[in-house]
Every structure is written in structure tokens, then in C-alpha cells.
C-alpha positions in Angstrom: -7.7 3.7 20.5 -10.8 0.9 20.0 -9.9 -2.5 19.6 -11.0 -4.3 16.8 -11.4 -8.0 17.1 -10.8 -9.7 14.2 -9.9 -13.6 13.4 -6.2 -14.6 12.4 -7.9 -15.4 8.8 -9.5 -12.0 8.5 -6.6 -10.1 9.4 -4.2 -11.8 6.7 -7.1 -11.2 4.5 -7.0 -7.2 5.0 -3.2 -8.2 4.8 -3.2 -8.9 1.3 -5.2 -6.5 0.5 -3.3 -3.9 1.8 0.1 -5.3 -0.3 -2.3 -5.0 -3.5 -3.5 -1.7 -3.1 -0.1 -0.4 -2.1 1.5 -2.5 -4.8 0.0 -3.3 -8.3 -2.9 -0.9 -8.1 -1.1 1.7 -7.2 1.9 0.9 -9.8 -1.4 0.5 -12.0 -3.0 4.1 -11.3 0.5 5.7 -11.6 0.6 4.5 -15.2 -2.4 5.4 -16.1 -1.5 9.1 -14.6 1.6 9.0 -17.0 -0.5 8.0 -19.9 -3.2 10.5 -19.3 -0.9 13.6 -18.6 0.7 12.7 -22.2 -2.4 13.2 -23.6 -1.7 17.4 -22.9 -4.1 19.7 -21.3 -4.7 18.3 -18.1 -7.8 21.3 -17.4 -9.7 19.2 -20.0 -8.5 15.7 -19.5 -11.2 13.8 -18.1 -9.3 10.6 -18.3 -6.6 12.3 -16.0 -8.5 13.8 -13.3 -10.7 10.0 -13.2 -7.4 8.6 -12.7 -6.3 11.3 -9.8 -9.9 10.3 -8.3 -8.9 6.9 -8.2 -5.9 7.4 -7.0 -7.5 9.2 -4.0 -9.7 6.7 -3.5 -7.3 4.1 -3.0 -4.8 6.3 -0.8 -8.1 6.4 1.5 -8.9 2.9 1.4 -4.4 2.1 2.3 -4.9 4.8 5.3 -8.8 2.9 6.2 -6.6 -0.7 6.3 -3.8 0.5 8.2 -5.7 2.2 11.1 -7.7 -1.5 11.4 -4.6 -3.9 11.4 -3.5 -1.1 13.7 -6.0 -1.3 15.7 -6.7 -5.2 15.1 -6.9 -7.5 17.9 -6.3 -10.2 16.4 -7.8 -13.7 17.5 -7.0 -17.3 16.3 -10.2 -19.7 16.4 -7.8 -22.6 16.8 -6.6 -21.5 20.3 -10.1 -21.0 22.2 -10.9 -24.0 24.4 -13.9 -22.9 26.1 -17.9 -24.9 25.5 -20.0 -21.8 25.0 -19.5 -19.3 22.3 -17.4 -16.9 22.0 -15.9 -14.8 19.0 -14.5 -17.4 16.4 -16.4 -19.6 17.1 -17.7 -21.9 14.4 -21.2 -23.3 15.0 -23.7 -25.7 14.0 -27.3 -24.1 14.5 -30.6 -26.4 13.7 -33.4 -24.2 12.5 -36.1 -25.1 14.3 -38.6 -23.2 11.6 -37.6 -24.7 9.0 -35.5 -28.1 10.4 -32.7 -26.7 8.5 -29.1 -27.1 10.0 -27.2 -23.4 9.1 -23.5 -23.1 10.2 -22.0 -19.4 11.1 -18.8 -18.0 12.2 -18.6 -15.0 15.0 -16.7 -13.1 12.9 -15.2 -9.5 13.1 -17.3 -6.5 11.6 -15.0 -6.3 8.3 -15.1 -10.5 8.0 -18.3 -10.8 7.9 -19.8 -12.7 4.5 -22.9 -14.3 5.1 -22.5 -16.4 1.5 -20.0 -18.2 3.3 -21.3 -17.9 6.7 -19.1 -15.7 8.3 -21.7 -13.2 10.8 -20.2 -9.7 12.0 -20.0 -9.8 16.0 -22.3 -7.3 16.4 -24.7 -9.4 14.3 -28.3 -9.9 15.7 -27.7 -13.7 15.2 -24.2 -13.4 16.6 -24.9 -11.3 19.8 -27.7 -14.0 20.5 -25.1 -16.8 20.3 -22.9 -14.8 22.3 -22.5 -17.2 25.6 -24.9 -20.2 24.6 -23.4 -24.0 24.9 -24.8 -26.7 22.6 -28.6 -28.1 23.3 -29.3 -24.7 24.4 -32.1 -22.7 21.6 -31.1 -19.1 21.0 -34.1 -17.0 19.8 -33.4 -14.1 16.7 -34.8 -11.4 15.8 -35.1 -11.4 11.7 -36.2 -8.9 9.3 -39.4 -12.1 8.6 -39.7 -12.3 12.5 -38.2 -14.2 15.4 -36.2 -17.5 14.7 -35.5 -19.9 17.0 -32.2 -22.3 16.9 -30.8 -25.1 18.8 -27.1 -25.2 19.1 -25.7 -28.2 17.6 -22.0 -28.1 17.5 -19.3 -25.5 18.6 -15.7 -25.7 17.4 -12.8 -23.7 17.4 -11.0 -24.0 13.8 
């Protein structure tokens, strides 16, 4: 069984997610079963066999959560004293392009959201980082062409 590493945040995130789907949507989709088989012939009901898809669909997404907090190793940020970066890590990039500062953080692969700069591990900007301690310039490979960036800051949060 592969180990999933995944920050303390992300992992109460698929958390809560879990409780709704188990929870309300599934209270939700059972209701609208009830309402749909009421409506008689269940051969022709689309409205009943949309809702038995959904329900599906969300039985698959409770099994897809469960295996990855199962399987989660789970990693709190505020507990990593080391200078270089590693996973969680939080960290201050200066593009050197574009003398723009960027911030990221190494992120697991179901955390990642780049609108609010979280970068899956196996990121092309994060495996680059991977390892690097600030003052030192990582080079990235982007879909526009290669980026360099100088480490600014690293913090564990």
C-alpha cells in the first residue's frame, strides 16, 4: 500500500469532505430517490435513474476518500525544522524574469491549488525546489520556457 503524503490541512480538508458526502448529500440523493420512485414507472423515469447515477457517483467518490486518508501520511508543516525544502514547505521565490516575488506551498497531489499557491509534489516547480536553501536559484521548466527563481524565504507553517 503507497503512501500518500499529504499536509495536516489537506487531510482535514478530504476530512470534511468525506462527512458531507457521507452525510447531507447522501441524506440529499436518498430523497430525491424517494421523490422520484413516487413519481411511478421507474423504466421511464429519467429523474430516478439521474438520481441513482448520482448516487453512484458519490459512493465512488466516499470509497476514492477513504482509500487516500487510508493511505495518507499525513505531515504537519509546523513541525519540520530543517533550512532546505522539503514537503510543506512554504516559500518565497523571486522571479528573476519578471522581478516578481511568487509564494508556493509543497503540497500533496490532491492539495494542490495554484490560485492560492499550493503546488502538487510532483509539480515541475515543486521537484525543482525539492532540496534548495534560500539565495540558492532553482531553474523550471514552463509550458512559455525555462524560469529561473531565487529562493527568498522558507518556513514551516
Amino acid at each position: 500500500m503507497e503512501r500518500v503524503p499529504m499536509t495536516k490541512q489537506g487531510a482535514e480538508a478530504l476530512r470534511e469532505t468525506l462527512a458531507y458526502l457521507k452525510g447531507e448529500n447522501r441524506h440529499r440523493i436518498v430523497r430525491t430517490i424517494e421523490e422520484a420512485r413516487a413519481h411511478g414507472d421507474l423504466s421511464e423515469n429519467a429523474e430516478y435513474h439521474a438520481a441513482k447515477e448520482e448516487q453512484g457517483m458519490n459512493e465512488g467518490k466516499i470509497k476514492s476518500l477513504e482509500d487516500k486518508l487510508a493511505r495518507a501520511h499525513v505531515i504537519d508543516p509546523a513541525t519540520i525544522t530543517v533550512d532546505r525544502i522539503v514537503f510543506g514547505a512554504t516559500v518565497d521565490l523571486i522571479d528573476l524574469d519578471e522581478g516578481t516575488e511568487v509564494t508556493y506551498q509543497v503540497v500533496g497531489v490532491d492539495e494542490a491549488d495554484i490560485e492560492h499557491g499550493k503546488v502538487s509534489i510532483t509539480s515541475p516547480i515543486a521537484r525543482a525546489m525539492i532540496g534548495k536553501e534560500e539565495g540558492d536559484v532553482i531553474n523550471v521548466q514552463a509550458p512559455s520556457g525555462l524560469r529561473e527563481y531565487e529562493v527568498q524565504e522558507i518556513r514551516y507553517e
